[in-house]
Each structure stands twice: as C-alpha cells, then as structure tokens.
Legacy VTK file of the C-alpha trace (Angstrom):
# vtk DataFile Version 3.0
C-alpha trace
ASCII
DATASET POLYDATA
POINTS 169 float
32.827 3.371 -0.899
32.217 0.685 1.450
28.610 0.633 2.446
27.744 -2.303 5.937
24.426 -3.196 4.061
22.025 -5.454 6.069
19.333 -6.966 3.994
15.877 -8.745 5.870
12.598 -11.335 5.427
12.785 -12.088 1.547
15.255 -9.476 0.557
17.892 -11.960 2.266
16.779 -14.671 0.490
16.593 -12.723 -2.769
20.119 -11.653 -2.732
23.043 -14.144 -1.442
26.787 -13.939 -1.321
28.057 -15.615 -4.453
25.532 -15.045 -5.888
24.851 -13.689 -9.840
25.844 -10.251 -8.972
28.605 -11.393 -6.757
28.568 -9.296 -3.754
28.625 -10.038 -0.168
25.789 -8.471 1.028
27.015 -7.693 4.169
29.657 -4.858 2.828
29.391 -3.495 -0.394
31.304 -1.933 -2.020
29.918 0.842 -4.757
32.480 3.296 -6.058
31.097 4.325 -9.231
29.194 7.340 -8.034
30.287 10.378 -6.288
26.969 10.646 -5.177
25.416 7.845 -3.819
21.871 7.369 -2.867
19.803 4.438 -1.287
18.705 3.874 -4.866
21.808 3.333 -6.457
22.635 0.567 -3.423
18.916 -0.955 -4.571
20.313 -0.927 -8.381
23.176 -2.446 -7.563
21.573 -5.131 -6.073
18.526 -5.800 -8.390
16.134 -5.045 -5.805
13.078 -2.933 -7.002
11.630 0.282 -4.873
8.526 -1.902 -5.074
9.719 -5.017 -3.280
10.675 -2.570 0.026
8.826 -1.875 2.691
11.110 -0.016 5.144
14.770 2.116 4.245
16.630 2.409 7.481
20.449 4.788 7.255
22.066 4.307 10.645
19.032 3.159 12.370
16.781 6.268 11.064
13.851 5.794 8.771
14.877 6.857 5.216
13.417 6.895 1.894
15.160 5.678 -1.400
16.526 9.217 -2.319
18.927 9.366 1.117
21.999 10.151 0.183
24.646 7.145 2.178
28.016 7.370 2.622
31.207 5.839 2.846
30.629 2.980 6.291
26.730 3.819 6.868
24.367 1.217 8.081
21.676 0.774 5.325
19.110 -1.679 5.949
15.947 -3.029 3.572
12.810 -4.430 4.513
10.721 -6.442 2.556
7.197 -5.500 1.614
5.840 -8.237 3.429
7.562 -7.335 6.963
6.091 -3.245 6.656
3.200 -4.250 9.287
6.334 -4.793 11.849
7.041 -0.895 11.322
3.052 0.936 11.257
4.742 3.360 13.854
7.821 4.529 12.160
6.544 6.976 9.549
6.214 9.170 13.088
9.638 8.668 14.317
12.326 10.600 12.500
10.288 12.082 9.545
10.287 15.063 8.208
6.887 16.982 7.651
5.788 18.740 4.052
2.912 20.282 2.994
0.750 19.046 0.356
-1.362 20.524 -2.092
-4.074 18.782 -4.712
-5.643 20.610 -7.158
-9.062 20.425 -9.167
-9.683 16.528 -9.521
-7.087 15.424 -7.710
-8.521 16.196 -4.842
-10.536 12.788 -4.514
-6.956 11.227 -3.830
-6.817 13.222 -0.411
-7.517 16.685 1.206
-6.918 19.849 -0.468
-4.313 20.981 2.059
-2.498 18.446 4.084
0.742 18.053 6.390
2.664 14.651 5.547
5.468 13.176 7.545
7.260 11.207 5.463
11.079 9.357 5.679
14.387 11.535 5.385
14.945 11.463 1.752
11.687 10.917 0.153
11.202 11.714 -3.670
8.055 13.453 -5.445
7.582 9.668 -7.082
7.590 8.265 -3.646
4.997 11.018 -2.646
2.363 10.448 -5.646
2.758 6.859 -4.553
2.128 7.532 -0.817
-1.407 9.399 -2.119
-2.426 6.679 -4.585
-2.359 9.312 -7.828
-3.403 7.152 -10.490
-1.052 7.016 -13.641
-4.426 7.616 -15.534
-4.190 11.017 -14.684
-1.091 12.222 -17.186
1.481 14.122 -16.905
0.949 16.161 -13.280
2.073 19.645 -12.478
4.560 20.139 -9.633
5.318 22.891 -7.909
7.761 23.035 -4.784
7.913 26.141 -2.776
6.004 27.359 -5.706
8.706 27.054 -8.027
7.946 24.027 -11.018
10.022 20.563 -10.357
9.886 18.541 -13.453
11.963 15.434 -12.190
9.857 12.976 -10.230
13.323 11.870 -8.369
13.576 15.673 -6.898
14.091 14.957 -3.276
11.899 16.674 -1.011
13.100 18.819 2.469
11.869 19.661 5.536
9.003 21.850 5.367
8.820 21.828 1.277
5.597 22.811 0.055
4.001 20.602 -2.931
1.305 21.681 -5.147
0.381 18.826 -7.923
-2.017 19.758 -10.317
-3.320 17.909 -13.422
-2.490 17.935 -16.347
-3.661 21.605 -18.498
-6.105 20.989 -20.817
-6.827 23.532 -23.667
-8.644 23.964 -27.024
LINES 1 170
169 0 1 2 3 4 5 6 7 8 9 10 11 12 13 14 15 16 17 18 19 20 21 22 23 24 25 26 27 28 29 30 31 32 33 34 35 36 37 38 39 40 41 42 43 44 45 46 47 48 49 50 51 52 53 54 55 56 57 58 59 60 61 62 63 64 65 66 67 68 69 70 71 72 73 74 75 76 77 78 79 80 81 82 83 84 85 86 87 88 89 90 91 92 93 94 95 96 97 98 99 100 101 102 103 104 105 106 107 108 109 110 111 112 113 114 115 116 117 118 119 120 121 122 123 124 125 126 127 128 129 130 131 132 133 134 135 136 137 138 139 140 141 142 143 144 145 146 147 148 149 150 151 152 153 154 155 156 157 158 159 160 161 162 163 164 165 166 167 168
C-alpha cells in the first residue's frame, strides 16, 4: 500500500530519506497489514504518539486510530506546531459523551460532550482528560457494554463511562 505521507516542523527533520529506516518519506510504502491505521504509519517510522500534535487523512483532522488506505494524504504535526491548529478540534470531529465516576470526577465534569478527531482511541481520550496513571486499572464502558482494550476506537456518538478501579475487602 502506497501511502503520500507528508511529515512537518521537527517531524521532517526527525525522519529523512536515506535515512536508518530507509524510506522516502514522501511515499511509503507499508504492505504488511491488511489493516492499516495512522499508528502503524507512526511505527513504521519511529515516531511516538507523544511527539504529534496534529493527524491530518486527506486534509481532515484524524486521530492515531484512523484507518488510511492505499494513496491517502496523511500528514503529522509536531508537538511544538499544535498552537498553529487551537481551532481544529471543532472542524471535522466527531462528538461522544463522557462519563466520570466517583473520584474521577476532579479530572472533569460528571457528564460531558467531547469533540474529538475521526479515529480517536479510549488511550487518546484518558489523555485528552489528564487521568492520572496513579489511578489503576479504570473501568470502561462504551454504550454501556465493557471495552477492555485502551486502542478500542471510539464512533460518533459513543457513550464512555470510566470508573475506577473496584475496591473490595
């Protein structure tokens, strides 16, 4: 699958043709997956969710669990170029519904709407509302069904309960 891959700010400078992992940045080519997701283009490349700011696939705003395909546009923005984009997160996002529970309420409201990018994971949302690792193991439900995999990709209109951890004696 040939992917036109456009890489930005330090990103660029991060990743070069001829360089140890030998690609040319500008098409890649990933064939190894029937599946392929914005994350597996990262992996590829040895770039970590944590040095991205901004996900773009074909010009809309996209989060690391959109699924590409074989001649999109992907594009990656460094962390230190996200103040160019403080509007996006209203253009082309989806909106869920988010639920805290007992403590974790001090991270945010107790019932909230989100917009977040097209292709957003639960990890990506217990990021976007600072959870602290320090609280364990948290309790997901989607649509009120449990999700145990924190790479679950969340839809339009999903509703997300997270609760802490159960505590018994």
């Amino acid at each position: 699958m040939e992917l036109n891959l456009k890489l930005y700010g330090m990103l660029k400078e991060k990743v070069k043709p001829g360089s140890s992992n030998g690609e040319n940045i500008n098409k890649l080519d990933i064939s190894d997956k029937e599946k392929l997701r914005v994350s597996d283009v990262m992996d590829k490349l040895d770039i970590l969710e944590s040095e991205v700011s901004h996900i773009f696939v074909n010009g809309r705003y996209s989060g690391i669990g959109k699924e590409v395909q074989e001649g999109d546009r992907v594009g990656l923005f460094p962390k230190n170029m996200g103040i160019i984009f403080a509007e996006i997160p209203k253009i082309g996002s989806i909106s869920i519904m988010v639920k805290l529970f007992a403590n974790l309420r001090t991270y945010g409201p107790p019932k909230s709407i989100v917009d977040i990018p097209e292709g957003s994971t639960i990890k990506s949302l217990i990021k976007k509302f600072r959870i602290s690792e320090k609280e364990g193991k948290l309790i997901i439900l989607i649509n009120g069904l449990p999700c145990h995999d924190n790479d679950y990709i969340l839809l339009e209109h999903d509703q997300v309960a997270i609760f802490p951890p159960l505590a018994g004696g």
